[in-house]
N, CA, C and O atoms as a printed pandas DataFrame, in Angstrom:
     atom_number atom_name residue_name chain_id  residue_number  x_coord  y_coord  z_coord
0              1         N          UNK        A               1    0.852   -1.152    0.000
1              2        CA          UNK        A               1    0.000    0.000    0.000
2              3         C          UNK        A               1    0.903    1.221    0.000
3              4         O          UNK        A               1    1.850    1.387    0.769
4              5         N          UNK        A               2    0.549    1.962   -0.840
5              6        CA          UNK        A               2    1.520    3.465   -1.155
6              7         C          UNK        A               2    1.315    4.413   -0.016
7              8         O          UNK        A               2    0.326    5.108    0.215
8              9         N          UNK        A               3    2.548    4.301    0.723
9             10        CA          UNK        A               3    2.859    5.336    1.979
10            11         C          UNK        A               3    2.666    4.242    3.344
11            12         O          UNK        A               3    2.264    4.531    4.471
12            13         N          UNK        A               4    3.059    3.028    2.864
13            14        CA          UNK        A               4    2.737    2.272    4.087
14            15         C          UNK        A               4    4.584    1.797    4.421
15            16         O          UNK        A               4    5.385    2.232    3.594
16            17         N          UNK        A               5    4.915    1.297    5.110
17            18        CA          UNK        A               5    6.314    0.517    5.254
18            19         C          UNK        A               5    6.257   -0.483    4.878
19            20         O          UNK        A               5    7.098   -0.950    4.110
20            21         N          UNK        A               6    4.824   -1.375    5.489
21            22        CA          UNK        A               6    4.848   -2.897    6.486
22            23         C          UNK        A               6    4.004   -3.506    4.784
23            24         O          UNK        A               6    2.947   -2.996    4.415
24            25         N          UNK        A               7    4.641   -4.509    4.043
25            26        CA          UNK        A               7    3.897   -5.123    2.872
26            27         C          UNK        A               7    2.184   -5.398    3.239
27            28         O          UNK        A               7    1.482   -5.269    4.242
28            29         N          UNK        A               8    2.049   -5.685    2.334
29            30        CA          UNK        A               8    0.672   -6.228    2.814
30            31         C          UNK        A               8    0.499   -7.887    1.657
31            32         O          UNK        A               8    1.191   -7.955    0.641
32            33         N          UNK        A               9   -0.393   -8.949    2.000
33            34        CA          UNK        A               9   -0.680   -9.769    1.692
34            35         C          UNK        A               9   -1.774   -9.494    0.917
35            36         O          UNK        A               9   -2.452   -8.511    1.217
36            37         N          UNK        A              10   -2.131  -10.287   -0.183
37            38        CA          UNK        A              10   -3.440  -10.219   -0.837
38            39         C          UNK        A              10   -3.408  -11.046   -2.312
39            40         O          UNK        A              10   -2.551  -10.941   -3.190
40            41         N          UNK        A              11   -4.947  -12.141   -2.305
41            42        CA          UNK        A              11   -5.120  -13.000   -2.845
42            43         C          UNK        A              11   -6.199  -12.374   -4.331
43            44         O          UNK        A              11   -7.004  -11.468   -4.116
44            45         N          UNK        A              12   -6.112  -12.761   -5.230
45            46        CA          UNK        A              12   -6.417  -12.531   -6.533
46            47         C          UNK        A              12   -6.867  -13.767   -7.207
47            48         O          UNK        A              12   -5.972  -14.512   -7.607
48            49         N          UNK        A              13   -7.990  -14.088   -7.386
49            50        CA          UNK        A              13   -8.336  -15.097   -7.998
50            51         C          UNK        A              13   -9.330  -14.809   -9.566
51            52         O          UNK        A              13   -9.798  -13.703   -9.836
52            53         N          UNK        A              14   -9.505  -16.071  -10.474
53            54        CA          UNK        A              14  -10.617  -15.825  -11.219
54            55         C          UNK        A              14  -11.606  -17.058  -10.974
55            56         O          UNK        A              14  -11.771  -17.945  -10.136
56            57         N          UNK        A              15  -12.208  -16.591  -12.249
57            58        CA          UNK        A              15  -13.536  -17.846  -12.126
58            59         C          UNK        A              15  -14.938  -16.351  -11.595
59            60         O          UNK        A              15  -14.999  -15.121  -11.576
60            61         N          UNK        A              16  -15.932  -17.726  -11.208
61            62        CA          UNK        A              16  -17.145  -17.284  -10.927
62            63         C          UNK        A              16  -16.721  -16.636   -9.035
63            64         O          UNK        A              16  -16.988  -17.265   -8.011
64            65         N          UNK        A              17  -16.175  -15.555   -9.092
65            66        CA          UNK        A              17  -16.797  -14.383   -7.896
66            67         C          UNK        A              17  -17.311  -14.776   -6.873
67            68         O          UNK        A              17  -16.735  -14.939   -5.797
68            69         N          UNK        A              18  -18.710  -15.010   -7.173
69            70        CA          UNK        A              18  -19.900  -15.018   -6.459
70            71         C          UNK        A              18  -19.661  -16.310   -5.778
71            72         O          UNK        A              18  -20.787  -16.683   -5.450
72            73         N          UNK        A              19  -18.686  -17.308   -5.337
73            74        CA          UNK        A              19  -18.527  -18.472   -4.567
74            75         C          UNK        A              19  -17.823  -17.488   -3.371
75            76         O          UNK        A              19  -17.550  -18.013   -2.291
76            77         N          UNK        A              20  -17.596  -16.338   -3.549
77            78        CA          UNK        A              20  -17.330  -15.636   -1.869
78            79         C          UNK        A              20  -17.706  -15.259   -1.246
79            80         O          UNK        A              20  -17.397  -14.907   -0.108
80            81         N          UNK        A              21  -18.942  -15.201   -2.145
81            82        CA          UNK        A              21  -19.915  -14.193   -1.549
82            83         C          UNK        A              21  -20.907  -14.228   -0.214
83            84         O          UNK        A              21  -21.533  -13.359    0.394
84            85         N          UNK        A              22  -20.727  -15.772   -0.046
85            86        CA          UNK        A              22  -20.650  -15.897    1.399
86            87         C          UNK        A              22  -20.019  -16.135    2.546
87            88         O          UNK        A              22  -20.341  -16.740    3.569
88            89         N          UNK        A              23  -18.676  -15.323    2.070
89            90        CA          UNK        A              23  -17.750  -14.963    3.342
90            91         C          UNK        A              23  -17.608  -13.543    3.457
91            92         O          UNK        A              23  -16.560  -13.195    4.001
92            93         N          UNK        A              24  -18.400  -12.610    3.083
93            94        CA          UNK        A              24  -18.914  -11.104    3.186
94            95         C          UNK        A              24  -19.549  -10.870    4.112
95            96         O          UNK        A              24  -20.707  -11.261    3.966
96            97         N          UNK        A              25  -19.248  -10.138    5.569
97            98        CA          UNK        A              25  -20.285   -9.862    6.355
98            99         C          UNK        A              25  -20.427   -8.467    6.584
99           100         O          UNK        A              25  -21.167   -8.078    7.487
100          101         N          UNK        A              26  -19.664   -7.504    5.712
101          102        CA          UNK        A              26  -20.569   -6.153    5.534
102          103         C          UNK        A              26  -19.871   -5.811    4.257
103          104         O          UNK        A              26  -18.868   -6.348    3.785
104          105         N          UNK        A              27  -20.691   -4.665    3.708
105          106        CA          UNK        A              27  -20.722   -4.366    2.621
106          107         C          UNK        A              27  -20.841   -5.668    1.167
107          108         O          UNK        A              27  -21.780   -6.455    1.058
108          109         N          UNK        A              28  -19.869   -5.603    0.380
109          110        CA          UNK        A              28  -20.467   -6.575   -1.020
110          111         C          UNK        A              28  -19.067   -7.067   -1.643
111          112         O          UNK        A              28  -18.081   -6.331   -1.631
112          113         N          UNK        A              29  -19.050   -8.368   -2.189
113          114        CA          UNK        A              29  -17.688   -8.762   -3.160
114          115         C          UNK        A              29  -17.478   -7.488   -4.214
115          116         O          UNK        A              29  -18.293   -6.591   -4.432
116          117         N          UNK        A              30  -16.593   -7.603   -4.612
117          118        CA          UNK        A              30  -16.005   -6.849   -5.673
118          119         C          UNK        A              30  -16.722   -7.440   -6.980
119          120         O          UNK        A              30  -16.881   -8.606   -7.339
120          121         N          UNK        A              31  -17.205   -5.877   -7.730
121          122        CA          UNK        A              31  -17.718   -6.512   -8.840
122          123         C          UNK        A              31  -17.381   -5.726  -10.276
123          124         O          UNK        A              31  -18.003   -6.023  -11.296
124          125         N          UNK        A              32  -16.312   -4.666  -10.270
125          126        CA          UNK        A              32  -15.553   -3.964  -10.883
126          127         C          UNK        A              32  -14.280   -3.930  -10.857
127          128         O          UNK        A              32  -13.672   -4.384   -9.888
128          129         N          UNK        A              33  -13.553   -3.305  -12.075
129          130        CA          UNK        A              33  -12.125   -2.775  -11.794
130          131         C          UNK        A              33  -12.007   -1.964  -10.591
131          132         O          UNK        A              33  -12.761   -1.042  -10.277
132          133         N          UNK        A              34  -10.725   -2.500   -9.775
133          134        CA          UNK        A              34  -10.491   -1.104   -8.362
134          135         C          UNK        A              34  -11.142   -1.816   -7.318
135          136         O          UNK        A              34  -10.901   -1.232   -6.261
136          137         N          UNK        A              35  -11.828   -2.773   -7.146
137          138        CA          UNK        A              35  -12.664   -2.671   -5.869
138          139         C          UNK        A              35  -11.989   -4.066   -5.384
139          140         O          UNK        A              35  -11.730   -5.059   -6.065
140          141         N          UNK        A              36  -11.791   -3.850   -4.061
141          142        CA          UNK        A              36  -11.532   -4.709   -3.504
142          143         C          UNK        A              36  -11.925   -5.244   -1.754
143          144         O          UNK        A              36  -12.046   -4.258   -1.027
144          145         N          UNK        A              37  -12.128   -6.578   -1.026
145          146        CA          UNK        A              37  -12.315   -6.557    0.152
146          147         C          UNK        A              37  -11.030   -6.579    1.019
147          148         O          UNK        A              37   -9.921   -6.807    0.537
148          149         N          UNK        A              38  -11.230   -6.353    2.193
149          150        CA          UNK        A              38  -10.574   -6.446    3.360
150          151         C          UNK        A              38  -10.696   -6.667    4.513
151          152         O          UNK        A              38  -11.719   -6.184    4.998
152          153         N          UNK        A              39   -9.695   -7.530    5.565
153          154        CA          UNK        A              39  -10.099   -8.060    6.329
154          155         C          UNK        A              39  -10.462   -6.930    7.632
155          156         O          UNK        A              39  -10.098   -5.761    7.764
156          157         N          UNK        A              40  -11.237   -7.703    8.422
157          158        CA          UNK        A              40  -11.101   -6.521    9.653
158          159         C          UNK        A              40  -10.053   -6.006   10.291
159          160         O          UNK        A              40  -10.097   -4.779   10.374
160          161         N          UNK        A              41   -8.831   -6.681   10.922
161          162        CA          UNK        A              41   -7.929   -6.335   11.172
162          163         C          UNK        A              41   -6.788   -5.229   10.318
163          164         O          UNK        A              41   -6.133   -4.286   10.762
164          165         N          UNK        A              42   -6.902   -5.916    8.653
165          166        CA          UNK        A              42   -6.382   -5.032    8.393
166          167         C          UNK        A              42   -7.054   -3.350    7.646
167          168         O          UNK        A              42   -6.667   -2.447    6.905
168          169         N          UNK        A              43   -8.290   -3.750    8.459
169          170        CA          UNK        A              43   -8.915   -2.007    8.013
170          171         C          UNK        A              43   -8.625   -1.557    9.658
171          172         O          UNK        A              43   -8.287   -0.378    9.766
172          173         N          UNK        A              44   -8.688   -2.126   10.610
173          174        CA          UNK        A              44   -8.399   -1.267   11.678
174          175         C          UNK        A              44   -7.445   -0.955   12.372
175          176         O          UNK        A              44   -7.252   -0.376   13.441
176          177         N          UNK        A              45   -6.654   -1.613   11.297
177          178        CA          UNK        A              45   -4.979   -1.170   11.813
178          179         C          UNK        A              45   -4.691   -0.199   10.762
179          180         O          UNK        A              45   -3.719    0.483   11.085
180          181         N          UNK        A              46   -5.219    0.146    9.518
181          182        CA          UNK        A              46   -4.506    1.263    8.967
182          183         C          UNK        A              46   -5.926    2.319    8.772
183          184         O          UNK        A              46   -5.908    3.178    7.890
184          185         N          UNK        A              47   -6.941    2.178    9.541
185          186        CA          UNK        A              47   -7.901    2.766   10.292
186          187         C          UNK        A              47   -8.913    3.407    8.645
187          188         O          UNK        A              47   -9.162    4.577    8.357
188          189         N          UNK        A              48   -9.250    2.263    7.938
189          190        CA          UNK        A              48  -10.166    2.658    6.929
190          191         C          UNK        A              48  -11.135    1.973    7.255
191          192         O          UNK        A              48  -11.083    1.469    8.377
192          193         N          UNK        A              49  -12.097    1.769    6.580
193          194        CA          UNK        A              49  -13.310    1.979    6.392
194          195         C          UNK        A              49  -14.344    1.508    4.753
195          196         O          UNK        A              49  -13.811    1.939    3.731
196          197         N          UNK        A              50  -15.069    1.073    4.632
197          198        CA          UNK        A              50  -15.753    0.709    4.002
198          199         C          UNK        A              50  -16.106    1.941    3.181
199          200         O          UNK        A              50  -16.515    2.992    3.673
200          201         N          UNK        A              51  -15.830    1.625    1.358
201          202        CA          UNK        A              51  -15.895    3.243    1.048
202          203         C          UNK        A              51  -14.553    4.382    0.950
203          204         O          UNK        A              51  -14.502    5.560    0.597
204          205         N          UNK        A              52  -13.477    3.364    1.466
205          206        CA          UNK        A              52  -12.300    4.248    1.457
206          207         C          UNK        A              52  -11.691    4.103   -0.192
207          208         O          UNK        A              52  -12.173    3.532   -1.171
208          209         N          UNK        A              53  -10.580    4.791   -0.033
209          210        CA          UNK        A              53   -9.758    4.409   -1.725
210          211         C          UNK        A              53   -8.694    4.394   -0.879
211          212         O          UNK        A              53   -8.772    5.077    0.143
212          213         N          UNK        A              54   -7.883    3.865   -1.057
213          214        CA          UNK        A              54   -6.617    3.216   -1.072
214          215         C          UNK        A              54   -5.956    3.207   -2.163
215          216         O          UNK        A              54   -6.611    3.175   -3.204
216          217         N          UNK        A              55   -3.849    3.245   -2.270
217          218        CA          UNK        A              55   -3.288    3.190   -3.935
218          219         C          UNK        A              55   -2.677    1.926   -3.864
219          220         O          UNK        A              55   -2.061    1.917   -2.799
220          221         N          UNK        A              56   -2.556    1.049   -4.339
221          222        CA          UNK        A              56   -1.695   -0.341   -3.713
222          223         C          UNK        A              56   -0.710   -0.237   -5.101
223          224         O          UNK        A              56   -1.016    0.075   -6.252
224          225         N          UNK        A              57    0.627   -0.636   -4.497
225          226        CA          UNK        A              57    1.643   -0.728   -5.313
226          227         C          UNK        A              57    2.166   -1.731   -5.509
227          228         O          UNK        A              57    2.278   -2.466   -4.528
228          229         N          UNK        A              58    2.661   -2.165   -6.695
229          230        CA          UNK        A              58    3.658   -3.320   -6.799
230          231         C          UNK        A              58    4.704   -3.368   -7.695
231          232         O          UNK        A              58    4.169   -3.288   -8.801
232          233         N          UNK        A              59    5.934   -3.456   -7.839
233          234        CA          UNK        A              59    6.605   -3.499   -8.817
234          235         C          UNK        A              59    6.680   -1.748   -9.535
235          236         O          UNK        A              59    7.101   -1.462  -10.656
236          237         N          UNK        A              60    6.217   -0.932   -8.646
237          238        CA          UNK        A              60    6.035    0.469   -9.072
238          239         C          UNK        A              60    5.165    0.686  -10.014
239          240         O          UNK        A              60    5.195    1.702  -10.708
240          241         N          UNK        A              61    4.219   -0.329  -10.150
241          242        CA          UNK        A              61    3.195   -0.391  -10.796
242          243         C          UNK        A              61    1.782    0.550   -9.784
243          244         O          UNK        A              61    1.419    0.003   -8.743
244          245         N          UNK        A              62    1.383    1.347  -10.024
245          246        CA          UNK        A              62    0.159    1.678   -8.691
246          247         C          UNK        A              62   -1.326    1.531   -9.316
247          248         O          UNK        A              62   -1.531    1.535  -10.530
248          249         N          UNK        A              63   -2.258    1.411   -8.410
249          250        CA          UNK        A              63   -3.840    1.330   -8.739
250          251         C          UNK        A              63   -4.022    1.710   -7.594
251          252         O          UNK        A              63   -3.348    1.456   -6.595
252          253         N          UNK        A              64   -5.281    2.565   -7.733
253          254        CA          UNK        A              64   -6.613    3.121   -6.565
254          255         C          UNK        A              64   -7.812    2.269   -6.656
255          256         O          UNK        A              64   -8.629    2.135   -7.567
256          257         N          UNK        A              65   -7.700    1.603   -5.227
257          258        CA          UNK        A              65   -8.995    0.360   -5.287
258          259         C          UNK        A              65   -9.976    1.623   -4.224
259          260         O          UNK        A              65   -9.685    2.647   -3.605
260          261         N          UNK        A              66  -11.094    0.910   -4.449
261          262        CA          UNK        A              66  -12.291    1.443   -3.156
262          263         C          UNK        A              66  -12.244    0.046   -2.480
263          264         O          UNK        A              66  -11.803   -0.924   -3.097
264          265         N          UNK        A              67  -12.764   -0.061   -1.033
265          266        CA          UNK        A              67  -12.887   -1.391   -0.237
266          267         C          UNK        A              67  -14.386   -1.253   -0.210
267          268         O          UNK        A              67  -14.998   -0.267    0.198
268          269         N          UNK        A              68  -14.900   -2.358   -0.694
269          270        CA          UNK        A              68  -16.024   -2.390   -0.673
270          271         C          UNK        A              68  -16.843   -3.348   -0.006
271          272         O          UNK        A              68  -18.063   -3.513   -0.030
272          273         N          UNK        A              69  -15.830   -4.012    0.659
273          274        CA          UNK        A              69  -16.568   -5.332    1.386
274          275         C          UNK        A              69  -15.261   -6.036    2.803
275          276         O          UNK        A              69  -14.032   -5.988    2.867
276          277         N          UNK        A              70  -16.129   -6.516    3.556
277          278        CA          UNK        A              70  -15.219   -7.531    4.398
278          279         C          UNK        A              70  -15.281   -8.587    4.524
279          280         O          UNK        A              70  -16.488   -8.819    4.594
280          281         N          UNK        A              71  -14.932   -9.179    4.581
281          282        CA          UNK        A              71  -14.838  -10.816    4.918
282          283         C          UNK        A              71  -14.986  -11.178    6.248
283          284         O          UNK        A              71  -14.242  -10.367    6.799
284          285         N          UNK        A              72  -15.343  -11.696    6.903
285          286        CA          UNK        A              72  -15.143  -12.932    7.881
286          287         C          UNK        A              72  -13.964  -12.606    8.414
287          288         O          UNK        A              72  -13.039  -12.315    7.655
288          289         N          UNK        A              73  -13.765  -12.594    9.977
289          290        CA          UNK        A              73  -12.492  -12.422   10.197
290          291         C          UNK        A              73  -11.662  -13.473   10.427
291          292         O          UNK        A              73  -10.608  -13.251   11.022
292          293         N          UNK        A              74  -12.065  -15.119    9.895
293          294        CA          UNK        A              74  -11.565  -16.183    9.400
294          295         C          UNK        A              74  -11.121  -16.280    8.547
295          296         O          UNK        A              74  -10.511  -17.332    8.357
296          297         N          UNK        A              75  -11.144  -15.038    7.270
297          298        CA          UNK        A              75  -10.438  -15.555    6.684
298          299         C          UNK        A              75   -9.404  -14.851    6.402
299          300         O          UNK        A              75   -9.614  -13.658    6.186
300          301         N          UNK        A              76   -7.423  -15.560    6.284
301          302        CA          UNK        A              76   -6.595  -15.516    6.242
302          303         C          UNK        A              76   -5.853  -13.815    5.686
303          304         O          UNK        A              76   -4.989  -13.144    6.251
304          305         N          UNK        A              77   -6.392  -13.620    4.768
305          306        CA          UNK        A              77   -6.091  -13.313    3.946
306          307         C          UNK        A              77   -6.574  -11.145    4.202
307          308         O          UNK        A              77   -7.750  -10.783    4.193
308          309         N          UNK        A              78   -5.642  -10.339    4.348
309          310        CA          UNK        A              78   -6.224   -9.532    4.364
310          311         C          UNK        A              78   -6.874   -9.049    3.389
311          312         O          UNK        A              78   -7.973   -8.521    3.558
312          313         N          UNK        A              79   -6.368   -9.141    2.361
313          314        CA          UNK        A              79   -7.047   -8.179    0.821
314          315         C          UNK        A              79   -7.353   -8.802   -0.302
315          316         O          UNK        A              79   -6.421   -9.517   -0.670
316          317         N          UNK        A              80   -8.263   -8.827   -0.991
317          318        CA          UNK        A              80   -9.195   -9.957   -2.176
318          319         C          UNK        A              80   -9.429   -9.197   -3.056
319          320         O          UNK        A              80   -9.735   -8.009   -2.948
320          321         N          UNK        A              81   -9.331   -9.682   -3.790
321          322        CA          UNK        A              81  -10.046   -9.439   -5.405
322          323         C          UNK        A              81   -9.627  -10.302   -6.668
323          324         O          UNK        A              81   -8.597  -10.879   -7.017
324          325         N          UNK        A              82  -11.020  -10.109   -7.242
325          326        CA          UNK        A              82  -10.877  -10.908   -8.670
326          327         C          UNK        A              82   -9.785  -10.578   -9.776
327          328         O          UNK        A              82   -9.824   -9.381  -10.063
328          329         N          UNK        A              83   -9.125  -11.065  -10.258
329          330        CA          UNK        A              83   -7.626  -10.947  -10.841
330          331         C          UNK        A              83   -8.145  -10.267  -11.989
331          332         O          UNK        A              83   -7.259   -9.477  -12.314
332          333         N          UNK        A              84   -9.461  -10.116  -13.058
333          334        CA          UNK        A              84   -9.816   -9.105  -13.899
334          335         C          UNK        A              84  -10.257   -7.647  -13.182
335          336         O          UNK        A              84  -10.451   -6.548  -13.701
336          337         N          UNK        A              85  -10.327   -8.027  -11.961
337          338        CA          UNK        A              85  -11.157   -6.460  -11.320
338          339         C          UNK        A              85  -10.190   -5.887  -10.845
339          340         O          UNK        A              85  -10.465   -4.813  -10.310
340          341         N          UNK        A              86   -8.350   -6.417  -10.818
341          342        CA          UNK        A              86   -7.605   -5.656   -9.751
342          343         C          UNK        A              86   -7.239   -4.435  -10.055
343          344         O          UNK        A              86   -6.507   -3.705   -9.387
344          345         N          UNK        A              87   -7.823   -4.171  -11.220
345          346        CA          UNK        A              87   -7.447   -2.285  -11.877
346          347         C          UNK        A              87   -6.353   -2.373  -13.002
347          348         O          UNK        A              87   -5.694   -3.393  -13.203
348          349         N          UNK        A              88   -6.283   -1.758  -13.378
349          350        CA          UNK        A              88   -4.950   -1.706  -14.890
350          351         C          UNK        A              88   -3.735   -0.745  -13.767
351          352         O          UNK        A              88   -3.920    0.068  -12.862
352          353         N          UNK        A              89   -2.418   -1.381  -14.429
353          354        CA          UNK        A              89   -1.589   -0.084  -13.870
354          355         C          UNK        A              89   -1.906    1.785  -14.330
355          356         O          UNK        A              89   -3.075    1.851  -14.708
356          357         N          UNK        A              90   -1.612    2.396  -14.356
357          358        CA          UNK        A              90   -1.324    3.840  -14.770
358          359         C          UNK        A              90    0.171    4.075  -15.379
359          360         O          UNK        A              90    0.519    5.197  -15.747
């Protein structure tokens, strides 16, 4: 995440979406470019919110996701999204 130190983890999958959709317990899966979920812990450690934008970087590659959903705080993984929805670089 751009302006963070500490990496962050995050899983990218394809296929049919909607098999996560019941590990969402507020807000909604990702159903666009940019949007992505997050776990509870890691929205309340870098103190966002449902509705936020965030820039996530990789390889100096950057994208602005919105968080649009959470997961279960079972599951592993802080940050999700569908590998066509993760945004284009800039």
């Amino acid at each position: 995440m751009t302006g963070q130190t500490q990496p962050i983890f995050a899983d990218f999958y394809r296929g049919d979406h909607s098999l996560y959709d019941h590990t969402i317990v507020k807000g909604r899966a990702p159903s666009a470019a940019g949007e992505i979920v997050a776990g509870p812990a890691f929205l309340t450690q870098r103190g966002l919110k449902l509705g936020d934008r965030v820039t996530l970087e990789l390889n100096g590659r950057k994208i602005t996701a919105t968080v649009v959903g959470q997961p279960s705080a079972t599951r592993p993984c802080p940050c999700r999204s569908p590998w066509p929805h993760a945004g284009r670089p800039r």
